[in-house]
N, CA, C and O atoms as a MOPAC input file, in Angstrom:
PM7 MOZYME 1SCF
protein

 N      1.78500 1   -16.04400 1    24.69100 1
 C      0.68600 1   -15.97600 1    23.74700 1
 C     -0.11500 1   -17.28100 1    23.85400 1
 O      0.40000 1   -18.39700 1    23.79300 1
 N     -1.31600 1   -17.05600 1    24.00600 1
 C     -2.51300 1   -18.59900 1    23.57800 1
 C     -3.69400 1   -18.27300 1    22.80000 1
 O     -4.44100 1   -17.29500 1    22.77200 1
 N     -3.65500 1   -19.17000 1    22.29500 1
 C     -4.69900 1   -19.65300 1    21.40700 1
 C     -5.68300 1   -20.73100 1    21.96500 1
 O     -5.41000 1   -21.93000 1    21.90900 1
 N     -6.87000 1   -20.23800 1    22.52100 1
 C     -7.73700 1   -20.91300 1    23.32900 1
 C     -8.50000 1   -21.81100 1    22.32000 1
 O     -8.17400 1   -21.70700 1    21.13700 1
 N     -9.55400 1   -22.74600 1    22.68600 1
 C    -10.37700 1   -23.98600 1    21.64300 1
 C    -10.93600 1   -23.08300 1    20.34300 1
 O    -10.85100 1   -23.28300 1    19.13200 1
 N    -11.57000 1   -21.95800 1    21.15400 1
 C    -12.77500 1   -21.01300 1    20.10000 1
 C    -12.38400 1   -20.56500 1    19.06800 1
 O    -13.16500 1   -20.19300 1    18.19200 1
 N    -10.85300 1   -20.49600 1    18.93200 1
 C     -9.53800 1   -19.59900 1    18.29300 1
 C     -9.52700 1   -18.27000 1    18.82900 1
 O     -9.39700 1   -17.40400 1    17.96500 1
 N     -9.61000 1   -17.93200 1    19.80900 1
 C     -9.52400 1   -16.35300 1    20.55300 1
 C     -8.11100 1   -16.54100 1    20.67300 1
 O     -7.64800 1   -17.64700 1    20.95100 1
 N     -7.25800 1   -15.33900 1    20.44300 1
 C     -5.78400 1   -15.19700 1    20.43600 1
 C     -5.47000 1   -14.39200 1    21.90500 1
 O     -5.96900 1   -13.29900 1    22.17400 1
 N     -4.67000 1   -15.03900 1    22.68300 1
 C     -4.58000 1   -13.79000 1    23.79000 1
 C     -3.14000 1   -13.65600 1    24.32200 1
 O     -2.54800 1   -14.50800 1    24.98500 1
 N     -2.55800 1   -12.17300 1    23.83800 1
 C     -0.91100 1   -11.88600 1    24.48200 1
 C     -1.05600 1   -11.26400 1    25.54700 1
 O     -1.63800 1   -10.18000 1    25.51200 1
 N     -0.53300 1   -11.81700 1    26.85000 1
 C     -0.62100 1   -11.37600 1    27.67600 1
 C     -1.79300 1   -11.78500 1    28.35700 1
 O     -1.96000 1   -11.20300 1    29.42900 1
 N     -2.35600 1   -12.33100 1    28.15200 1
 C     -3.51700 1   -12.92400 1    29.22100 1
 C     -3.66100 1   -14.07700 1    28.44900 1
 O     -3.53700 1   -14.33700 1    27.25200 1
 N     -4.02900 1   -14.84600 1    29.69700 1
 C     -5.01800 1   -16.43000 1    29.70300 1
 C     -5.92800 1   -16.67200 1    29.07200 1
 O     -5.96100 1   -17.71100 1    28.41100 1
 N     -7.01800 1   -15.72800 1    29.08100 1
 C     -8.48500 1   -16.18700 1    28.94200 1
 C     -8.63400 1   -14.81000 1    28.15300 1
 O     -9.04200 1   -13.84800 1    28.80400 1
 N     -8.30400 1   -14.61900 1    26.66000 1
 C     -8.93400 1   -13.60000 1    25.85600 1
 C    -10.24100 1   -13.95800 1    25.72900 1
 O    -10.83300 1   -15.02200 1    25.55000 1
 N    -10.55900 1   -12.78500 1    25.86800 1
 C    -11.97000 1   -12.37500 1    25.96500 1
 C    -13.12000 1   -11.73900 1    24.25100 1
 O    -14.33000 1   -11.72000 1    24.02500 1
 N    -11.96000 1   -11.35600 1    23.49400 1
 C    -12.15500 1   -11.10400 1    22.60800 1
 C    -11.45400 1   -11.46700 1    21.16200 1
 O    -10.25400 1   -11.67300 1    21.34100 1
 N    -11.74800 1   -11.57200 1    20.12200 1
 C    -10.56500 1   -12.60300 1    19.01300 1
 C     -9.35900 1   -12.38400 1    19.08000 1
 O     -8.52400 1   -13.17300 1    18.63600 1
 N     -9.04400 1   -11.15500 1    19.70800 1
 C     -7.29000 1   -10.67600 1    19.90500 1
 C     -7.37400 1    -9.68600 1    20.90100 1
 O     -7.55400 1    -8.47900 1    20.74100 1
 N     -7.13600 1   -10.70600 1    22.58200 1
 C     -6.99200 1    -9.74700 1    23.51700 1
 C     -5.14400 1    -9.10700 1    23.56000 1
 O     -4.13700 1    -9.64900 1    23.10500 1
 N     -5.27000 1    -8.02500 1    24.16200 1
 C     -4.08300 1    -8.26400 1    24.45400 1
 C     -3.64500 1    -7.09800 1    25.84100 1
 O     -3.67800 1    -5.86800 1    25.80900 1
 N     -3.29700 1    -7.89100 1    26.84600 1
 C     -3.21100 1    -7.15700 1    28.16900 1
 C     -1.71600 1    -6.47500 1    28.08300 1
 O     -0.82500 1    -7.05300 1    28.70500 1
 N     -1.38100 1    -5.27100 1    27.34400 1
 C     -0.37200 1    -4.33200 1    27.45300 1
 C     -0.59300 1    -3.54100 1    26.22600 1
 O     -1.59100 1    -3.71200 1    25.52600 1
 N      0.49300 1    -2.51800 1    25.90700 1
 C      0.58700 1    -2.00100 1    24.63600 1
 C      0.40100 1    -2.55100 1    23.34900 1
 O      0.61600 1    -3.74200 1    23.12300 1
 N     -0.13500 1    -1.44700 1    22.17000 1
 C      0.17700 1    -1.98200 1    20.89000 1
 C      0.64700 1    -1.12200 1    19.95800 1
 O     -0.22300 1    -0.67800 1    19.20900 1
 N      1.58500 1    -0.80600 1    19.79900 1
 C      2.36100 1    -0.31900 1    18.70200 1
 C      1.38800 1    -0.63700 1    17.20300 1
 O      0.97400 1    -1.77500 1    16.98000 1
 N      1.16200 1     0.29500 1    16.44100 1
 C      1.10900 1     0.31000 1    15.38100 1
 C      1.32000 1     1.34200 1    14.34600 1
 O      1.57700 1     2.41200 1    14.89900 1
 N      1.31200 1     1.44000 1    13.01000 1
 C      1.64600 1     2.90300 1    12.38900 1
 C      0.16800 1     3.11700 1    11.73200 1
 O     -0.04700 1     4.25600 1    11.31800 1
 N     -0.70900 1     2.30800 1    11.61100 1
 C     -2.12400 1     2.25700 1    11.31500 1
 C     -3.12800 1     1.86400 1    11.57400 1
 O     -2.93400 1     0.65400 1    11.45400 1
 N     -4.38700 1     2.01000 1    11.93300 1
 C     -5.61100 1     1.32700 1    12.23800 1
 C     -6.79200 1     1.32800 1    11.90800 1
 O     -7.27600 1     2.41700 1    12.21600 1
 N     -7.50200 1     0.69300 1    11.45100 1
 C     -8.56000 1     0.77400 1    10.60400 1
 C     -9.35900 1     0.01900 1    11.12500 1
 O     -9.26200 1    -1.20800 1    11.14200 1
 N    -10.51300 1     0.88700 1    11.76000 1
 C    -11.81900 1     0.43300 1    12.50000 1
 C    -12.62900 1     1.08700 1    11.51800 1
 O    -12.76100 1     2.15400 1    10.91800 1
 N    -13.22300 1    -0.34100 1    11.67300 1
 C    -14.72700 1    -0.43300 1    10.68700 1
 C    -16.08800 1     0.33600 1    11.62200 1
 O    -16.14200 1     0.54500 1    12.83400 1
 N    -16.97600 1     0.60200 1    10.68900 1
 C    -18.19700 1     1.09800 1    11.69900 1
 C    -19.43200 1     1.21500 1    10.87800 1
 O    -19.40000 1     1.87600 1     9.84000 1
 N    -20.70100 1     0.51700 1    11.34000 1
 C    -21.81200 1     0.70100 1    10.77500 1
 C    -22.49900 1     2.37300 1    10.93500 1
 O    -22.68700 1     2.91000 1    12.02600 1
 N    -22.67200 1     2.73300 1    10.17500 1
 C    -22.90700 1     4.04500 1    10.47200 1
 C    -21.92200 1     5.24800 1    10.90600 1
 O    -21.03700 1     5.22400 1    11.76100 1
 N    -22.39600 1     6.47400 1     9.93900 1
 C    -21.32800 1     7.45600 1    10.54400 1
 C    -21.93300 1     8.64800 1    10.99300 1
 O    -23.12300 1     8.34100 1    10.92200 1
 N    -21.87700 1    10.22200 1    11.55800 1
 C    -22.62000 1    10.96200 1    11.98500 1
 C    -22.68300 1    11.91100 1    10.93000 1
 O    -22.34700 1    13.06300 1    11.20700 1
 N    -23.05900 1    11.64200 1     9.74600 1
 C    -23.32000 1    12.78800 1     8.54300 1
 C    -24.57200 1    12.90800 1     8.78700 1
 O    -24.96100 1    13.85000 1     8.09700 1
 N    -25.53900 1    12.42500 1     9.46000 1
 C    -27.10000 1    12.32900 1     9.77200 1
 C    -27.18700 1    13.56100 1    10.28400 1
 O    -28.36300 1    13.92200 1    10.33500 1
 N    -26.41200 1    14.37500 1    10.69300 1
 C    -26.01900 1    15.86300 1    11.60100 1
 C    -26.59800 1    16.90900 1    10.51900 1
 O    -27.20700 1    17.96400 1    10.69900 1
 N    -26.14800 1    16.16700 1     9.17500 1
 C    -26.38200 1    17.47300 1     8.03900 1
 C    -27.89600 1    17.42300 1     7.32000 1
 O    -28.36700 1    18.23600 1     6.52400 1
 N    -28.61800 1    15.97800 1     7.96100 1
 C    -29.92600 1    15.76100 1     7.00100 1
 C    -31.06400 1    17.23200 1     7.75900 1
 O    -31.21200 1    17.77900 1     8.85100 1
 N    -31.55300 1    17.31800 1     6.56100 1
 C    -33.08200 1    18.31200 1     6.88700 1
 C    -33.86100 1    17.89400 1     8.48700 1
 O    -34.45700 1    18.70300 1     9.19800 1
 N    -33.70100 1    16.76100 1     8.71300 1
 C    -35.05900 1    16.71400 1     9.81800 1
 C    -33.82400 1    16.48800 1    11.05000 1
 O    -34.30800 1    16.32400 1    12.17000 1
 N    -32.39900 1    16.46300 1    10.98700 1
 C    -32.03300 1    16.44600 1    12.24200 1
 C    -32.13800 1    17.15500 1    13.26300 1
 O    -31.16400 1    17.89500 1    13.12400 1
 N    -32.63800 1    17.46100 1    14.21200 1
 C    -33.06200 1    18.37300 1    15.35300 1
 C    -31.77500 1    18.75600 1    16.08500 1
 O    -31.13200 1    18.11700 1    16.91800 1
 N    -31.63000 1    19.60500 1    15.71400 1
 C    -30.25200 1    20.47300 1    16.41900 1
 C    -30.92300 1    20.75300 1    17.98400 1
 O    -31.98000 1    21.34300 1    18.20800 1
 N    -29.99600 1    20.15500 1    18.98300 1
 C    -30.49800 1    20.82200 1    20.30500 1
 C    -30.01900 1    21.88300 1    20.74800 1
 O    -28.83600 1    22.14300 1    20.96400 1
 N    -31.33300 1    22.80600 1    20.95700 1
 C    -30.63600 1    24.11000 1    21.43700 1
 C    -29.70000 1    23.65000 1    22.88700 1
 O    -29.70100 1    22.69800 1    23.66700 1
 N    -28.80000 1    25.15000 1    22.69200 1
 C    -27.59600 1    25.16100 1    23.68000 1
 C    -28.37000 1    25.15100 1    24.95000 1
 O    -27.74900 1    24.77000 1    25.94200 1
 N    -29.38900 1    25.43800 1    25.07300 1
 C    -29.78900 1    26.09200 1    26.23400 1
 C    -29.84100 1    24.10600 1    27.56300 1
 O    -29.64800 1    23.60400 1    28.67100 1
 N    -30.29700 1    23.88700 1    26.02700 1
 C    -30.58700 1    22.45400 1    26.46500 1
 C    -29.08900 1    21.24200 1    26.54500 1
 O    -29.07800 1    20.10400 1    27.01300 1
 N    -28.25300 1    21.81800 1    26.07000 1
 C    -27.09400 1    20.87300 1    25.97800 1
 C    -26.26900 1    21.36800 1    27.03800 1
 O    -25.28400 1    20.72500 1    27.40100 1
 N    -26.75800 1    23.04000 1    27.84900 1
 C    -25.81600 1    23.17500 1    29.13200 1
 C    -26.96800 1    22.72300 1    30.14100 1
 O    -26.31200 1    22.47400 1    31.15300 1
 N    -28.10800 1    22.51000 1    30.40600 1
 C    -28.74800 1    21.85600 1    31.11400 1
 C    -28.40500 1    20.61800 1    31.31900 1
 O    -28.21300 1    20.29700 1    32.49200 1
 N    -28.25600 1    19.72600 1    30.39700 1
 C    -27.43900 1    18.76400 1    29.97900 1
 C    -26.34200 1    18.29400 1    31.03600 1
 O    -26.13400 1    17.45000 1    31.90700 1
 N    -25.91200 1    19.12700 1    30.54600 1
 C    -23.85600 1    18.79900 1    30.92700 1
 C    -24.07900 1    19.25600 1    32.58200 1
 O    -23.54900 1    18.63000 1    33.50000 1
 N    -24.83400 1    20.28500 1    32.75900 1
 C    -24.91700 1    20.68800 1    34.33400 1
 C    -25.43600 1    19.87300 1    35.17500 1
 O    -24.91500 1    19.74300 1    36.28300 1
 N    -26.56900 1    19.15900 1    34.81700 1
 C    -27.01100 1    18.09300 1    35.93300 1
 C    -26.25000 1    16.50900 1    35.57500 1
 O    -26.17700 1    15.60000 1    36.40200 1
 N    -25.80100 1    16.44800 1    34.36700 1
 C    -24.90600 1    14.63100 1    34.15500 1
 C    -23.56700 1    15.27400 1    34.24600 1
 O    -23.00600 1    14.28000 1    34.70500 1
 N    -22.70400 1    16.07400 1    34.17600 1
 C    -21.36800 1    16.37900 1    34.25100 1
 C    -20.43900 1    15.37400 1    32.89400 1
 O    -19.36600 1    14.78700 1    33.03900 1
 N    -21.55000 1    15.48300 1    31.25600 1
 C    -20.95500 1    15.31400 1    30.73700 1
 C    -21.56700 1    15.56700 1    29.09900 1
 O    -22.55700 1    16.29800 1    29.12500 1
 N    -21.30400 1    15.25900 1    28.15300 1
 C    -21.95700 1    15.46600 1    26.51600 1
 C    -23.30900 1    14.34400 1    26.79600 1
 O    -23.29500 1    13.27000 1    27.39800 1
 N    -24.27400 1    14.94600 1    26.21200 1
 C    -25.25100 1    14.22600 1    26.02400 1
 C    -24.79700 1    13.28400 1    24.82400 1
 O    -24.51200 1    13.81600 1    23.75100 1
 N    -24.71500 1    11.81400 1    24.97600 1
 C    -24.39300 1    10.96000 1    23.85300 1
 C    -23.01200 1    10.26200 1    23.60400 1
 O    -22.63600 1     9.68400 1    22.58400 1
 N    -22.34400 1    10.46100 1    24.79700 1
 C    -21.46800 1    10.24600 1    25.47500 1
 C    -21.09500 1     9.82200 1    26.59200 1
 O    -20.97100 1    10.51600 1    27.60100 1
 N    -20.87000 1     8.55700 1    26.49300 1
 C    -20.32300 1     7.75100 1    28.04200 1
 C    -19.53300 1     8.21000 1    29.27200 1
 O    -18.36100 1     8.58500 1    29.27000 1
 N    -20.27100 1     8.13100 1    30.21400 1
 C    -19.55200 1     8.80500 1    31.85500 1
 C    -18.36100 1     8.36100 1    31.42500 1
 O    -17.98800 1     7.80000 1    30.39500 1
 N    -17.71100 1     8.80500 1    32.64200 1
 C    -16.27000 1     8.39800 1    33.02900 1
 C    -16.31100 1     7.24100 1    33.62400 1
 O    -15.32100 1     6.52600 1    33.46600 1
 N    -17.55600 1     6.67100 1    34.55100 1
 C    -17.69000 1     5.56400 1    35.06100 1
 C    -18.00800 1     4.41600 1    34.17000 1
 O    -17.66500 1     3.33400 1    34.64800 1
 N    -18.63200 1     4.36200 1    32.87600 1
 C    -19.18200 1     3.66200 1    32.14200 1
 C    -17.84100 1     3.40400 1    31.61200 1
 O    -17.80900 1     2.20000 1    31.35700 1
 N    -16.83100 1     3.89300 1    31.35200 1
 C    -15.88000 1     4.27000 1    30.07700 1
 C    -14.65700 1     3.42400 1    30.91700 1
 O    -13.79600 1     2.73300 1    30.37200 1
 N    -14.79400 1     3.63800 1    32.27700 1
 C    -14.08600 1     2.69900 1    33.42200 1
 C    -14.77200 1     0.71500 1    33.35200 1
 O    -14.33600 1    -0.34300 1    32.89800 1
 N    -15.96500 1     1.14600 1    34.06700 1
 C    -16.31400 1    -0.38800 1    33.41000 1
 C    -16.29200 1    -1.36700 1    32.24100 1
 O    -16.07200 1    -2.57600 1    32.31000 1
 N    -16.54100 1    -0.68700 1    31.22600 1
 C    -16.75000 1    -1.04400 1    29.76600 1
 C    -15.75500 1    -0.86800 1    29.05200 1
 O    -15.83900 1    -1.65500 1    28.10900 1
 N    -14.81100 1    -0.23500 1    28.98000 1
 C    -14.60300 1     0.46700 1    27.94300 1
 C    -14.75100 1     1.27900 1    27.05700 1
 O    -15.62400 1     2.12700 1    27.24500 1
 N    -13.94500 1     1.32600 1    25.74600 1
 C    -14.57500 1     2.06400 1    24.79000 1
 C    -14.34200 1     1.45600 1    23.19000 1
 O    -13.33400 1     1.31300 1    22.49800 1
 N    -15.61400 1     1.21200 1    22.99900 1
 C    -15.51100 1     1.00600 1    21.28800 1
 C    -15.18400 1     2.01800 1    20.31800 1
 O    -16.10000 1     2.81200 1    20.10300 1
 N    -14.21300 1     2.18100 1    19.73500 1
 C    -13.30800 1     3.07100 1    19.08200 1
 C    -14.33000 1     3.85500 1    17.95700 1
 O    -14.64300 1     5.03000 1    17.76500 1
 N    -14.71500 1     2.39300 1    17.24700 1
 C    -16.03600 1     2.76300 1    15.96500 1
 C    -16.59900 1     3.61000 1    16.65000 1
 O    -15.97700 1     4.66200 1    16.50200 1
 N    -17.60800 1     3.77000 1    17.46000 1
 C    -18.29300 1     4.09200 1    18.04900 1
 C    -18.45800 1     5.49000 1    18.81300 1
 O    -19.34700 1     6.33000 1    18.95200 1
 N    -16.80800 1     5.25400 1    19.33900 1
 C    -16.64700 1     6.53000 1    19.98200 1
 C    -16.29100 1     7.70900 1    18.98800 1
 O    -16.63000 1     8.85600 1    19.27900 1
 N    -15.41900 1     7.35500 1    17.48500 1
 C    -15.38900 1     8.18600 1    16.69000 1
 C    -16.65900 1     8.94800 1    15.98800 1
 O    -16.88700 1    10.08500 1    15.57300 1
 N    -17.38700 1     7.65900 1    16.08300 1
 C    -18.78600 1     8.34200 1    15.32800 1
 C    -19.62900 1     8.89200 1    16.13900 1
 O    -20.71100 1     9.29600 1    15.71200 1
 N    -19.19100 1     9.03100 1    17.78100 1
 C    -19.97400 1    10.12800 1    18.67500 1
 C    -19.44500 1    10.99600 1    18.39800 1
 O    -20.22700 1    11.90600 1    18.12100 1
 N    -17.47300 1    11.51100 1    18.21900 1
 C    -17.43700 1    12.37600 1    18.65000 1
 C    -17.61600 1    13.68300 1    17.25700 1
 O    -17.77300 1    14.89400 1    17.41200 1
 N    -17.53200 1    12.99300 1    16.09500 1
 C    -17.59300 1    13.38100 1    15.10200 1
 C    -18.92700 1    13.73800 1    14.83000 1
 O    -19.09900 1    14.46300 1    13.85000 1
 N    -19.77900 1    13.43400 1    15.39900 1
 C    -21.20800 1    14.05700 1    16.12700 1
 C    -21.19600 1    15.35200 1    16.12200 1
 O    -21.50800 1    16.24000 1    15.32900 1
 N    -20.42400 1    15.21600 1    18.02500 1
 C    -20.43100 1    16.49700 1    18.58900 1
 C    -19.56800 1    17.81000 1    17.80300 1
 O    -19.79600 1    19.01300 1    17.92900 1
 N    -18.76500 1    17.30300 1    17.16400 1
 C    -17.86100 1    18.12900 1    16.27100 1
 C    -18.83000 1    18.83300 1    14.79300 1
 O    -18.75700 1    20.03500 1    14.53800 1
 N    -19.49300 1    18.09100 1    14.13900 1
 C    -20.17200 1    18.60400 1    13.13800 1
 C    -21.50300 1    19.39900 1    14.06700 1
 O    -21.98700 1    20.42100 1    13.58100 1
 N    -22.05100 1    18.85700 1    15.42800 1
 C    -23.30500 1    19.90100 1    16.08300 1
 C    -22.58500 1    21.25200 1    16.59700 1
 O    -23.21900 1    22.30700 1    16.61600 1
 N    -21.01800 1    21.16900 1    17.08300 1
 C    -20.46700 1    22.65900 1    16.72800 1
 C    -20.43200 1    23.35700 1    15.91700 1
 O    -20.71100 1    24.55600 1    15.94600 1
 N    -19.88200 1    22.36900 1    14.56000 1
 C    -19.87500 1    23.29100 1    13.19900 1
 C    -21.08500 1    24.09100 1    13.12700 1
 O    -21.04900 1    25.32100 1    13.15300 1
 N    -22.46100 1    23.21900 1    13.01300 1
 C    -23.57700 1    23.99700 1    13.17600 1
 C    -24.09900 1    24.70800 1    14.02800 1
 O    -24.93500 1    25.58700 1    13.82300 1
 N    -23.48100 1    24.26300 1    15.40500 1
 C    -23.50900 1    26.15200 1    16.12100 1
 C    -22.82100 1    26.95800 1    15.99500 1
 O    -22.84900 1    27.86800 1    16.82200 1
 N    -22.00800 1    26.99300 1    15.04400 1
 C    -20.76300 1    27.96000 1    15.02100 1
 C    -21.58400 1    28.84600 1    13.75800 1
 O    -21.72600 1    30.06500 1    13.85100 1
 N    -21.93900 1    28.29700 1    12.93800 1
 C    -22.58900 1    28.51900 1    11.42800 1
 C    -24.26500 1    29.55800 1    11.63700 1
 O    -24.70400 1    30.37800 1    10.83100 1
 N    -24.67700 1    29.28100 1    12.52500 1
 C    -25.59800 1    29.88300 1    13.88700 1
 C    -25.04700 1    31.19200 1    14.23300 1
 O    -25.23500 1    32.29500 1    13.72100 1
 N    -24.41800 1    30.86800 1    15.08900 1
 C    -23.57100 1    31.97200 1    15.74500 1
 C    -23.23100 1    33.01300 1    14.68600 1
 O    -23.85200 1    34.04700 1    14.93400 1
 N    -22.56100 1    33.10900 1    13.72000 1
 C    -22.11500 1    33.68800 1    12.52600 1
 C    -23.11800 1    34.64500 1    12.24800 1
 O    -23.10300 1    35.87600 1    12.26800 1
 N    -24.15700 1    33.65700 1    11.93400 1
 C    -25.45500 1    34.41900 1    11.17900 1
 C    -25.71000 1    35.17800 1    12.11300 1
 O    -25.25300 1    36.30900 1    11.95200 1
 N    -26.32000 1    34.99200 1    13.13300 1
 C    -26.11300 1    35.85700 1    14.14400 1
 C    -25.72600 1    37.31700 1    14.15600 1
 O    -26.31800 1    38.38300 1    13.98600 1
 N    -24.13600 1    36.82200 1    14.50600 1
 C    -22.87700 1    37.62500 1    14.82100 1
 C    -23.26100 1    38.62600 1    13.31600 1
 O    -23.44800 1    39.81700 1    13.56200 1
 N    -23.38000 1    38.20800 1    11.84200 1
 C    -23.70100 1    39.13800 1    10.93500 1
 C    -24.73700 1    40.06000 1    10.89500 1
 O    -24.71200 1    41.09100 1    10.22200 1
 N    -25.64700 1    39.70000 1    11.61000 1
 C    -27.41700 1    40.01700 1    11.36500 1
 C    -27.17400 1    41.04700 1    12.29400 1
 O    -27.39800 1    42.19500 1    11.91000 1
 N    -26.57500 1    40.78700 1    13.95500 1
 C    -26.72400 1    42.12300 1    14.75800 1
 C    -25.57600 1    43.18900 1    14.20200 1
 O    -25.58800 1    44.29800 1    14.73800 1
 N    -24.65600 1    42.95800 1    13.24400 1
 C    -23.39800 1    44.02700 1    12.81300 1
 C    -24.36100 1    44.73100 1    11.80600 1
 O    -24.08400 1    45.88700 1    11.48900 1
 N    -25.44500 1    44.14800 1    11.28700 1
 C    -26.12700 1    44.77900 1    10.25400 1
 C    -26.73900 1    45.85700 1    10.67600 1
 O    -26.55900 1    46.88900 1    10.02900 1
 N    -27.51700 1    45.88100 1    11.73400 1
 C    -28.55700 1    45.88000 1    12.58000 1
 C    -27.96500 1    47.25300 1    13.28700 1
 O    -28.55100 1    48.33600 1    13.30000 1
 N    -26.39900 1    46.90900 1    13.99700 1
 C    -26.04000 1    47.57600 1    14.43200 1
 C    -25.38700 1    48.97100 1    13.05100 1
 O    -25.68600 1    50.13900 1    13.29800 1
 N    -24.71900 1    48.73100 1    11.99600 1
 C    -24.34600 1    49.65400 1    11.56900 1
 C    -25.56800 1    50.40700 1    11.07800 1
 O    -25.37500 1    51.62300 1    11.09800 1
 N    -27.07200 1    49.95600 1    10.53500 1
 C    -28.32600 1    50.14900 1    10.34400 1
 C    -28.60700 1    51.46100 1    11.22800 1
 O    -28.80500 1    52.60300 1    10.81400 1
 N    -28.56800 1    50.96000 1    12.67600 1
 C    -28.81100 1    52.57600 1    13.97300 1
 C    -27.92100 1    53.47300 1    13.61700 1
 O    -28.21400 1    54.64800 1    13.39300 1
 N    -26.11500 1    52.72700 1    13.49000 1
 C    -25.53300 1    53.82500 1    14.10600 1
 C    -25.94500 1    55.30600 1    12.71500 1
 O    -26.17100 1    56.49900 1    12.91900 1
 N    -25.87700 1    54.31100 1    11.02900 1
 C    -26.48500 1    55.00200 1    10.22200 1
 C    -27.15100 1    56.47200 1    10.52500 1
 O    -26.76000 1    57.63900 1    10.47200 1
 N    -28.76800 1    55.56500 1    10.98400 1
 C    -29.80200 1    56.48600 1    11.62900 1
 C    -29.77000 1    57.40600 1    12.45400 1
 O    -30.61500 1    58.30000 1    12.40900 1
 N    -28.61900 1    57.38200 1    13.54700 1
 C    -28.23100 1    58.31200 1    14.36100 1
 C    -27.18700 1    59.64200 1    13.71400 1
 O    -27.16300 1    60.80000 1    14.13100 1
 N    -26.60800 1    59.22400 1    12.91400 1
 C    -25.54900 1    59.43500 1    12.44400 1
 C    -26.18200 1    60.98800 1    11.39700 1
 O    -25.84600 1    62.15600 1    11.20400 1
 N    -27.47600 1    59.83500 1    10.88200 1
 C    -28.03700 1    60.79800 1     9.96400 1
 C    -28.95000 1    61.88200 1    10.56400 1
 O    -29.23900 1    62.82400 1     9.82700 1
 N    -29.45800 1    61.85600 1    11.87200 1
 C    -29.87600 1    62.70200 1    12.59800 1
 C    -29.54200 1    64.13600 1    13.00800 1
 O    -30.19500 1    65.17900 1    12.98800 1
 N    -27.96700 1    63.74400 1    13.48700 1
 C    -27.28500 1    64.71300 1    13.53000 1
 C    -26.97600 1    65.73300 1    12.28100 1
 O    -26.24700 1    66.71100 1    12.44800 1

């Protein structure tokens, strides 16, 4: 363990890089990352839901979530935990709301559909 001039703490390495590096495992039973901002902005009136059409265009030419770090970035950099929770909790509430989509949907053509078979029904 060292404690460099700046007070950076580092187990397992020389030269922490950050206030508490630590080059191996960390056991813990809890963790609590802080984060400016969270993705409830998903539920405000003016958030622009992107159509699907546009989020598999998306994923087909980058080979990944729009708003979301490559695999190469995620290799170089890392990943900020804050950060990455409040992407993915993003993409998780822009499902909810395509799922909530879908539904309406899925109800409107059962309507639609028992509506004909009705009409046919009553034909006969």
């Amino acid at each position: 363990m060292r404690i460099d001039a700046a007070g950076k703490v580092g187990i397992g390495t020389t030269a922490p890089a950050y206030n508490l590096a630590v080059n191996g495992s960390i056991g813990c039973k809890e963790l609590t990352v802080t984060t400016t901002g969270w993705a409830d902005f998903v539920f405000k009136d003016n958030y622009k839901l992107p159509p699907l059409s546009e989020v598999e265009t998306f994923i087909s030419q980058n080979k990944h979530l729009p708003g979301i770090p490559t695999e190469e970035e995620v290799a170089k950099n890392g990943v900020k935990m804050g950060d990455m929770s409040t992407k993915l909790l993003q993409k998780v509430e822009e499902l909810t709301l395509y799922m909530i989509e879908l539904k309406k949907e899925n109800e409107d053509l059962k309507a639609r559909l028992s509506a004909i078979q009705h009409h046919l029904g009553g034909i006969n």
